[in-house]
C-alpha positions, 0 to 999 in steps of 0.5 A, a space after each residue: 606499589 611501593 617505592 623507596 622501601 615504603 610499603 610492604 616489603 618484597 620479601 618475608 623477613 624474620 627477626 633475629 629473635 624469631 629466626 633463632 627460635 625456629 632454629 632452636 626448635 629445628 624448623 629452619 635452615 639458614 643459607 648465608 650468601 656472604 663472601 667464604 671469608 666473611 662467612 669464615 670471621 662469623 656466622 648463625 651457628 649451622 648456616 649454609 654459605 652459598 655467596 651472592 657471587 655465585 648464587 644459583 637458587 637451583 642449588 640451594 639444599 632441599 631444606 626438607 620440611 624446615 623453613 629455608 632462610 636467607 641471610 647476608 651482612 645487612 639484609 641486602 644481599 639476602 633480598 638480591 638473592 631472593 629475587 634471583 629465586 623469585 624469577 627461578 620460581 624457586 620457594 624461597 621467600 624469606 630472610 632475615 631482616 637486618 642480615 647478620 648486623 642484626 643478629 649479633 646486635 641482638 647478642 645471639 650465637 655466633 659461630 667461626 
């Protein structure tokens, strides 16, 4: 069991460097789950906003034979998300760890 975010983490989680490399090789699809306007000042280039606010996993796209990757300012967000597809029985168990904070730390392509 794990208690106070010690021990395996609940969620697959993607690094930016990782989560930009399944995006260069086109086997992901990011769904950001930010507020419309925090999604509007900056985003991973090709990211799909659906906000938390409204969140519903059974209208999430059919990523097709593509990883489908959540995302939201710090990694939060993403994980409340994937408990809501969690109890869905959705397949959706990954996001990218540290959220959006974390890829435009590590430099990569932002797009408005």
């Amino acid at each position: 069991m794990s208690f106070f975010g010690f021990g395996k983490p609940r969620h697959r989680e993607l690094t930016a460097r990782q989560l930009d490399g399944l995006l260069q090789q086109g086997r992901a699809l990011v769904v950001d789950v930010r507020e419309p306007d925090e999604f509007a000042a900056g985003h991973i280039p090709g990211a799909i906003n659906m906000p938390l606010s409204g969140f519903r996993p059974s209208q999430l796209p059919d990523p097709g034979d593509k990883m489908l990757v959540l995302n939201c300012a710090a990694g939060r967000r993403s994980a409340m998300a994937l408990d809501k597809c969690g109890v869905a029985q959705a397949a959706v168990d990954t996001h990218l760890a540290g959220g959006f904070g974390a890829w435009r730390a590590a430099g990569l392509a932002v797009e408005n």
